[in-house]
N, C-alpha and C positions, 0 to 999 in steps of 0.2 A: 518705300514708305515706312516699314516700319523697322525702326532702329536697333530694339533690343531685342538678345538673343533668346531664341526659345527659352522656356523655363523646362526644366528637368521633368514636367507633367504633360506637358506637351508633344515631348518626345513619343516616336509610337512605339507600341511595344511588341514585345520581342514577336517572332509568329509562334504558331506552336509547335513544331519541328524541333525548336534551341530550346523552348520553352521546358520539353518533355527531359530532354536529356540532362537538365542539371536537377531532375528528380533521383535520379541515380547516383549509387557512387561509383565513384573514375576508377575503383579498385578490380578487377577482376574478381570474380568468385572462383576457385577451387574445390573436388571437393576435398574434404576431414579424407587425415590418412585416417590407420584403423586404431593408431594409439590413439589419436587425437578425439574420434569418436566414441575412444571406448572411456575414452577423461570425460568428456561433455557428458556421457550416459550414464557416468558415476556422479557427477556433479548433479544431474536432475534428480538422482535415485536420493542424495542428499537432502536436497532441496524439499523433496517431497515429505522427506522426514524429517526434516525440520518443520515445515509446513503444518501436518502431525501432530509431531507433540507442541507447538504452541495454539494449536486448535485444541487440543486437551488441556492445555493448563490453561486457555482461556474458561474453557467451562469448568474446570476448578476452582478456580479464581472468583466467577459468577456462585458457585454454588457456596464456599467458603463465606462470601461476604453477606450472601444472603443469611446465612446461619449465625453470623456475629450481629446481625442487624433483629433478627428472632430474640439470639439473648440479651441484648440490650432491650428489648423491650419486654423479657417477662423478668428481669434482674427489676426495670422500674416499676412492674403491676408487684413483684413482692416487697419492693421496698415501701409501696404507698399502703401496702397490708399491715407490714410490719408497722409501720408507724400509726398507721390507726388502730391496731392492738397496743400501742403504747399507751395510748390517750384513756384509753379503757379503763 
């Protein structure tokens, strides 16, 4: 009866046996020799220090601009002084 071929949604799908295992990778895991481990635990000691100091130069940076924002605004209360002691 009916002539055309499944459509690609029709199909059923996989069970979950096959399902589970292309969660993984085909790779084995090994583990870290001791150089290899002692590289990665220098590389996060890094990390973290880096981590660090751009968490401090972020709040440098905050506090900096907060302060440039302060004298720009008493640079313009003395300038509107100064010029009303002009008028004087």
């Amino acid at each position: 009866l009916d002539s055309h071929p499944p459509s690609a949604t029709s199909q059923p799908s996989l069970p979950p046996a096959e399902t589970s295992s292309h969660n993984h990778s085909e790779v084995p895991t090994e583990p870290l020799s001791p150089a290899e481990l002692r590289r990665f635990e220098e590389l996060m000691v890094r990390r973290g220090r880096f981590l660090s100091d751009y968490e401090r130069y972020s709040t440098c940076r905050k506090t900096f601009t907060a302060c440039q924002k302060t004298v720009v605004v008493l640079k313009t209360r003395l300038l509107k002084r100064v010029a009303c002691w002009t008028w004087l």
